[in-house]
C-alpha positions as CSV (number, residue, x, y, z in Angstrom):
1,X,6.5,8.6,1.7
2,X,5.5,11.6,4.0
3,X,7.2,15.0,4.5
4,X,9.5,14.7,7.5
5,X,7.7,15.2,10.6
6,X,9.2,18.2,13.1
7,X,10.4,16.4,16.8
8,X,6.8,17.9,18.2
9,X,4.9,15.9,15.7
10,X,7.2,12.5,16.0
11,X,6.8,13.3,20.2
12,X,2.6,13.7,19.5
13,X,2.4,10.5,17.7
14,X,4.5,8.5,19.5
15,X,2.4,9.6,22.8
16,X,-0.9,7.5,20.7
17,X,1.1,4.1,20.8
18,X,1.5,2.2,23.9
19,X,4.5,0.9,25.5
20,X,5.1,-2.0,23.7
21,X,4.1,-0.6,20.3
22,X,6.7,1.9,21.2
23,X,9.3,-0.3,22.2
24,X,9.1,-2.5,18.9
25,X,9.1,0.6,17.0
26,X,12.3,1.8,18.4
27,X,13.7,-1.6,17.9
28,X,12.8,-2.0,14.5
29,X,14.2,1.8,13.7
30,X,17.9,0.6,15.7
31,X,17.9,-2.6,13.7
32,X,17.3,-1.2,10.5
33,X,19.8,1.3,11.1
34,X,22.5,-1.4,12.2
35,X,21.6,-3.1,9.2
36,X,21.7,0.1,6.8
37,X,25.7,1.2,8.6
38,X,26.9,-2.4,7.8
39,X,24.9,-2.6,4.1
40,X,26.7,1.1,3.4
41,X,30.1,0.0,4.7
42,X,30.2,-3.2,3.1
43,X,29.3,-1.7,-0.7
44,X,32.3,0.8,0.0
45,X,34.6,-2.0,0.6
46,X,33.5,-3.9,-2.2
47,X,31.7,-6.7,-0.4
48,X,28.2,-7.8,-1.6
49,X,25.9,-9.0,0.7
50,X,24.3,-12.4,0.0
51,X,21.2,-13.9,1.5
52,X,23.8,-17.1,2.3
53,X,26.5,-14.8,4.5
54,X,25.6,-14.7,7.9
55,X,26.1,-10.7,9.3
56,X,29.3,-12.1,11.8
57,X,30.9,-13.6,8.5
58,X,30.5,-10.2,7.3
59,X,31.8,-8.0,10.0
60,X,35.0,-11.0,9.9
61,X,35.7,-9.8,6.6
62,X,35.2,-5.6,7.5
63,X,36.9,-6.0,10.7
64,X,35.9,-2.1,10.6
65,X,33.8,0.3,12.5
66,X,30.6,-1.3,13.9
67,X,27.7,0.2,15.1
68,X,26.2,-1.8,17.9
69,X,23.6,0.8,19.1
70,X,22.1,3.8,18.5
71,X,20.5,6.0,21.9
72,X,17.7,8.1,21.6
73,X,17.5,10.7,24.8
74,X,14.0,11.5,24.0
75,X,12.3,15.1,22.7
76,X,13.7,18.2,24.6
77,X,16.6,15.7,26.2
78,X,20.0,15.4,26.3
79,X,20.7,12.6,28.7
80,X,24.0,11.7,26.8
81,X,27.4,12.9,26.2
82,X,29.8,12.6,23.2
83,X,33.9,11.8,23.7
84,X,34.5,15.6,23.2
85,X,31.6,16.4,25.8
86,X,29.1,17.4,24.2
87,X,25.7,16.7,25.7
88,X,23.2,14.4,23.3
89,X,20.1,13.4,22.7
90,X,21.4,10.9,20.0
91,X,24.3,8.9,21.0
92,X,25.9,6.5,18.3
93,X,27.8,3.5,20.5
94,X,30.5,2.4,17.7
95,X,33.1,-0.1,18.1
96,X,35.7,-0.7,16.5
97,X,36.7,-4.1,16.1
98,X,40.1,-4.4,15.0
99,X,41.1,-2.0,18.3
100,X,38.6,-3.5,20.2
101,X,37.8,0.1,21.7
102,X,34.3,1.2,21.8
103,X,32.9,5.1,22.2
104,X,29.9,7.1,22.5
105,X,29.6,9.7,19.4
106,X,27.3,12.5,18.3
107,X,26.8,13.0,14.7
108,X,29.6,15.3,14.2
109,X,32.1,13.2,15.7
110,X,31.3,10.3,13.9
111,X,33.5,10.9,10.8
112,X,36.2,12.4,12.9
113,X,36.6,9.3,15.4
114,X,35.7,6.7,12.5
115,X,37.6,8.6,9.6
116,X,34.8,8.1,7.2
117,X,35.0,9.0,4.3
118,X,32.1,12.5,3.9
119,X,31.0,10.2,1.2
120,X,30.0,7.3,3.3
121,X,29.2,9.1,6.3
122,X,26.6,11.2,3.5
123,X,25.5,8.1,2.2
124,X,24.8,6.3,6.0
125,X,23.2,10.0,7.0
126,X,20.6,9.3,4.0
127,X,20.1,6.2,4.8
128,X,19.1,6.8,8.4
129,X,17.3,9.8,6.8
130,X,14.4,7.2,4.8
131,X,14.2,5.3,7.8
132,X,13.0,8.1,9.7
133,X,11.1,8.8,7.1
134,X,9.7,5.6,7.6
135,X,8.9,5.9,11.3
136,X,6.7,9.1,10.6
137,X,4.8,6.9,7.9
138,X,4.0,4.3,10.7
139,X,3.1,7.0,13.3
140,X,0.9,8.3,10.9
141,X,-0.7,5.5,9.3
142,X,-1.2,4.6,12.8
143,X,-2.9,7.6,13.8
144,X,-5.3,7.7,10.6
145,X,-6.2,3.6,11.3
146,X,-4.4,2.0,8.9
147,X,-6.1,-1.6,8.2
148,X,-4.3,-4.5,7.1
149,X,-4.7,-5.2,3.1
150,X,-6.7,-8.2,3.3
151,X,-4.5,-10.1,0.8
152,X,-2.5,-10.4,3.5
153,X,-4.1,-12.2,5.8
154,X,-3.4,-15.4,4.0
155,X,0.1,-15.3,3.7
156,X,3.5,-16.5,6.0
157,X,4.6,-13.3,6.6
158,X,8.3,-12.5,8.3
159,X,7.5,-13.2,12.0
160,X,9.1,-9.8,13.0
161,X,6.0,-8.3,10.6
162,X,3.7,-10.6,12.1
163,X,4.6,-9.6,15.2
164,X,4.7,-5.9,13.9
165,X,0.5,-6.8,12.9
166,X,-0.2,-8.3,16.4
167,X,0.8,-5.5,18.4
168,X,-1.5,-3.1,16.4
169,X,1.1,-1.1,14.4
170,X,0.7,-0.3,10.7
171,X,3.1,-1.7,8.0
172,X,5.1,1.0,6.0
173,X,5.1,1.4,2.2
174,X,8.4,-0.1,2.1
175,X,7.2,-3.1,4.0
176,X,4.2,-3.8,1.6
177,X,6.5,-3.2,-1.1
178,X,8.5,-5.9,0.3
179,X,5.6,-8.5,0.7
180,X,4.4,-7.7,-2.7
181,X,7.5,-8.3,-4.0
182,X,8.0,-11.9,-1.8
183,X,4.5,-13.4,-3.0
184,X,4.0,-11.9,-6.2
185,X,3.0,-15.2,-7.5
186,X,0.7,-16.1,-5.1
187,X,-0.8,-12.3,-4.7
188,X,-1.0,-12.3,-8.7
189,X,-3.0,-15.6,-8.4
190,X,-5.3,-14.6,-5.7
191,X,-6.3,-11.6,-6.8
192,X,-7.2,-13.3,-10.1
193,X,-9.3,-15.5,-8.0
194,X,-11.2,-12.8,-6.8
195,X,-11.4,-11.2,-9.6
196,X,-12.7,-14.1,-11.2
197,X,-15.2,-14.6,-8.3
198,X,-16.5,-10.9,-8.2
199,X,-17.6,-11.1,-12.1
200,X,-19.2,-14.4,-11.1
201,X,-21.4,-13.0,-8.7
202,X,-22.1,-9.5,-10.7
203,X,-23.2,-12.2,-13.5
204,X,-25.5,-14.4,-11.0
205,X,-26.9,-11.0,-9.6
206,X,-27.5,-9.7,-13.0
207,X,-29.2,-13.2,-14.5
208,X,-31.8,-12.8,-11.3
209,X,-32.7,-9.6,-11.6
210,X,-33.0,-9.8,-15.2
211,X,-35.4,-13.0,-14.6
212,X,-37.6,-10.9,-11.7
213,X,-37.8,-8.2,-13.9
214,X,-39.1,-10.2,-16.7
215,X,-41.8,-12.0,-14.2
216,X,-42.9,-8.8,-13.3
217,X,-43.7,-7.7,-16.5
218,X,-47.2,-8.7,-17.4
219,X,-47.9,-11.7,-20.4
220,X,-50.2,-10.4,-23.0
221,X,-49.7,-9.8,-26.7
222,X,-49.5,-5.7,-26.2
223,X,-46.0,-6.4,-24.3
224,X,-43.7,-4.9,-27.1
225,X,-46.3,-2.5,-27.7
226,X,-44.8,0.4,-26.1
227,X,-44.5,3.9,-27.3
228,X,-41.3,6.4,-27.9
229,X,-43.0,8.8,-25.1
230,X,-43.5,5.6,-23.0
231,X,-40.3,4.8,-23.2
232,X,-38.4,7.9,-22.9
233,X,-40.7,9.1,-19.8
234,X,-39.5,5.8,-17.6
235,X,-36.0,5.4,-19.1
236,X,-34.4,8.6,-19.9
237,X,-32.7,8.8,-16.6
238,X,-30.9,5.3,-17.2
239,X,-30.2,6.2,-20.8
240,X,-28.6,9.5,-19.5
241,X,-26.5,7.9,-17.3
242,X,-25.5,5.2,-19.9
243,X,-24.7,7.9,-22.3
244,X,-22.3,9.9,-19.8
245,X,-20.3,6.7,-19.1
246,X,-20.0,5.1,-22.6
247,X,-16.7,6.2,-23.0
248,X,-15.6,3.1,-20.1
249,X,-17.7,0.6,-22.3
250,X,-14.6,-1.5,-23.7
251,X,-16.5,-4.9,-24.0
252,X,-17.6,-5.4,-27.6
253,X,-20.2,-7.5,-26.9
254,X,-21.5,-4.5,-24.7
255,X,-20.5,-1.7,-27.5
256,X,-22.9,-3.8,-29.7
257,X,-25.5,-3.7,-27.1
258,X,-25.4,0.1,-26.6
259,X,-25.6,0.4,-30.3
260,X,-28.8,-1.6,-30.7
261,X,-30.1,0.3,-27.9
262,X,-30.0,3.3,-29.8
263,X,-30.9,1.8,-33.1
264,X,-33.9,0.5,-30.9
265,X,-34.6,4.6,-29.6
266,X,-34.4,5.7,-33.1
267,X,-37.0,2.9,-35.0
268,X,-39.6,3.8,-31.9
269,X,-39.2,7.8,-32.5
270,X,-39.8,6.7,-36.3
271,X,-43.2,4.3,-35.2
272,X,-41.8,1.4,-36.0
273,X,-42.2,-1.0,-33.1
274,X,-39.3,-3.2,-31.1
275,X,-38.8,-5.8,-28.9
276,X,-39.3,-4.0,-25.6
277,X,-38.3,-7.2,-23.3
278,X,-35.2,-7.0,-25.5
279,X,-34.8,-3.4,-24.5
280,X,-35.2,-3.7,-21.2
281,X,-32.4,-6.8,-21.0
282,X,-30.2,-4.6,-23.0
283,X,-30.2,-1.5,-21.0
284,X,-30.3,-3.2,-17.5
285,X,-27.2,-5.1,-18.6
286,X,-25.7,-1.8,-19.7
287,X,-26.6,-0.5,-16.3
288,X,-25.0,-3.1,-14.6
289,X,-21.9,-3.3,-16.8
290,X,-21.3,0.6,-15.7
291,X,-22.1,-0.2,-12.3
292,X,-24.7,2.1,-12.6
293,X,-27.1,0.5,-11.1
């Protein structure tokens, strides 16, 4: 995740995205706030938090401090005020369910009126901290033109991230992290797929040009004979090239490829003759193996 952005960068970006990117935005930020305060709270009181409790089931059992909105004044503003006065730009509306009493709080207030523990209020504070973290990683994925991973495209995501996609606004780390993490199976599968597909095609491409080549080359009984000098003057670049990468050549088949190559090099600088069709096939498939061609 980014560096924090200062409030003049968060203001500049936010300027880029139009009204109802910015509205989600700020939406998705107060939910996942709501949803950090209650996930904090409930670990403190020793509550875990299954996928089968609704969040009302939950706040039954707290019957605690709730935070039911968070206010954002804007940059440079401070259209709100805390219960000792103070004048805010960020107003936390908390209520407080057992009392039934609701107030408007700054940050410093918030453990006084709530009596928090510093530990909690510390750990909610960090929490909030990552998710603005996370805002300033979709501002600025936004503003560099994120594109959607195009694994994506083919699978149900959450409808609040579909939505999210729709409106032109880039997912976070946090929420690929999340999808990766949903459809590893089918990801893992896909991928191999492609994978799968790619080699395929680098095979067909290879077997065609291999088979062009070969039709180009002229049929008479002096094709083998070729000389070192003939040899090194046409293919020395392609050798050179083969020679800087060989340390990626893991394939044994292709190791033993390379390895007759050179055996090849070494017999013509001697006289002795070779199988120059052979030569060609095994350095173009070198070449192709490196992607060096």
């Amino acid at each position: 995740m980014p560096s924090p952005l200062t409030e003049m960068e968060v203001n500049r970006l936010s300027q880029l995205l139009n009204n109802e990117q910015l509205i989600f935005l700020q939406s998705y930020l107060k939910q996942s706030k709501k949803s950090k305060w209650l996930e904090k709270l409930a670990h403190k009181k020793g509550i875990v938090l299954h996928s089968n409790i609704s969040i009302d089931e939950v706040w039954e059992k707290l019957n605690d401090w709730e935070l039911t909105e968070i206010l954002d004044g804007g940059y440079g503003k401070r259209p709100y005020q805390c219960e000792c006065g103070v004048k805010l730009r960020f107003c936390y509306i908390v209520h407080h369910r057992k009392d039934k009493k609701t107030y408007q709080l700054g940050e410093t207030c918030l453990g006084n009126y709530t009596m928090m523990s510093p530990e909690l209020i510390k750990d909610i504070s960090n929490g909030f901290h990552k998710i603005d973290l996370e805002r300033d990683e979709i501002l600025i994925r936004y503003e560099q033109g994120w594109q959607l991973p195009s694994d994506y495209t083919e699978l149900p995501l959450p409808q609040e991230m579909n939505l999210q996609i729709e409106l032109g606004l880039p997912l976070s780390l946090r929420q690929e992290q999340k999808i990766e993490k949903l459809f590893q199976s089918k990801l893992w599968r896909m991928r191999q797929q492609r994978k799968r597909a790619t080699i395929a095609e680098r095979a067909r491409q290879l077997t065609s040009f291999l088979d062009d080549y070969e039709e180009s080359i002229p049929s008479s009984p002096d094709t083998d004979s070729v000389t070192y000098d003939e040899v090194i003057e046409q293919h020395l670049d392609s050798l050179k090239r083969i020679r800087e990468h060989e340390q990626k050549i893991t394939n044994p088949e292709m190791m033993d490829k390379w390895t007759e190559l050179q055996v090849m090099i070494k017999n013509l600088k001697r006289g002795e003759a070779i199988n120059y069709s052979r030569f060609l096939s095994q350095m173009f498939e070198l070449l192709y193996y490196l992607n060096l061609y």
